[in-house]
C-alpha positions in Angstrom: 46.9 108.6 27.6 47.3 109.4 31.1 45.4 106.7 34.0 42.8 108.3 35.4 43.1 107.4 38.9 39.6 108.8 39.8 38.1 105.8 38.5 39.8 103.8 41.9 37.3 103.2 44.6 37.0 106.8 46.2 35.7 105.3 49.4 39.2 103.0 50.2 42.0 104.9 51.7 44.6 105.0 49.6 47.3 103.2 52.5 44.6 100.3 52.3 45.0 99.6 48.9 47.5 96.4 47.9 50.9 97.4 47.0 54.0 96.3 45.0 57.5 97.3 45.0 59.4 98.4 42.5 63.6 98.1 42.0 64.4 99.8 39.3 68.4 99.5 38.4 70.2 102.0 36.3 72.8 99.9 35.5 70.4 96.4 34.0 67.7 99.2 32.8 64.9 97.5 34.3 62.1 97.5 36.6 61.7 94.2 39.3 58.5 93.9 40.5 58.3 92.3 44.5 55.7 91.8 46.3 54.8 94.1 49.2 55.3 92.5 52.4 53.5 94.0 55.1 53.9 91.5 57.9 56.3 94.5 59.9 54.9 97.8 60.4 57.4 100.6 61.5 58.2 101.6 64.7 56.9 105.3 65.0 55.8 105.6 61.3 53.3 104.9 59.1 53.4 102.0 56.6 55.2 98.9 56.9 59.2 98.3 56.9 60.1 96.7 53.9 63.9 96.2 54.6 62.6 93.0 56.3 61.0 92.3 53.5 63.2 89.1 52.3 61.8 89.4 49.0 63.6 92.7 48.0 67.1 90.9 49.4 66.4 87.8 47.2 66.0 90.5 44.4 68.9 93.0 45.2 71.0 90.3 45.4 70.2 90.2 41.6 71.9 93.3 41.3 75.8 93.2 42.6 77.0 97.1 42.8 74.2 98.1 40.7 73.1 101.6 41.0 69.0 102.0 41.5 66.4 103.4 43.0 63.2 101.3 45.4 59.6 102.7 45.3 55.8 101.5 46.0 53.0 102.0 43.7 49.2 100.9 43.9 49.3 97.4 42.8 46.5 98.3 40.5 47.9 101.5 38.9 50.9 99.2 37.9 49.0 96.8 36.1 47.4 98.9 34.4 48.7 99.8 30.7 49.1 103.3 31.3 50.0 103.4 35.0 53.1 100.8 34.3 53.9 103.7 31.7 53.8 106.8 33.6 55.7 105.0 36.1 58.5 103.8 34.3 58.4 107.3 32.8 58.9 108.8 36.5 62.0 106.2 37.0 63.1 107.4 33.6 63.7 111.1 34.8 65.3 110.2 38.2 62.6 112.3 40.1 64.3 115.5 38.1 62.4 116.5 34.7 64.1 115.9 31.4 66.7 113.8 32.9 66.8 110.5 31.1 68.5 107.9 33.2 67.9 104.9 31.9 68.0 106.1 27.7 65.0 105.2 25.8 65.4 101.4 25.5 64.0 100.6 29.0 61.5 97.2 29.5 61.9 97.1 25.6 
């Protein structure tokens, strides 16, 4: 089943919406959850800077010379059954269709 993400609130912007980062590591096969910090906006960008975020070095700190890959998602997509899916799915092809980095036992 694929989310149907038309069902979120049409009227909130999307950069409004709470957020959660995600660490997944290629070498535990798994996907950290920590929670957004958005205390320090970026200089000249959009969106908040998350390496200040001491949450994400408590957690990579978890990880010594691990190989992985950091990304945001819409707190509420990830909660969700099917969002949590589709976005493991995404981590599981490395961005590159067909490509299976983590094998099939991920989060199992």
């Amino acid at each position: 089943m694929v989310l149907d993400l038309s069902k979120l609130n049409p009227k909130e912007d999307p950069k409004d919406r709470p957020k959660v980062l995600l660490l997944a590591c290629y070498d535990c096969k798994s996907v950290d959850e920590i929670p957004y910090d958005d205390r320090y906006l970026r200089d000249n960008k959009p969106g908040h800077d998350q390496n200040r975020n001491p949450f994400l070095h408590a957690m990579v700190e978890r990880h010594p010379n691990h190989r992985g890959m950091l990304a945001d998602a819409d707190l509420v997509v990830w909660q969700h059954p099917d969002g949590k899916k589709q976005i493991v799915e995404q981590f599981q092809k490395g961005g590159s269709p067909g490509l299976d980095v983590f094998g099939t036992n991920l989060l199992s």
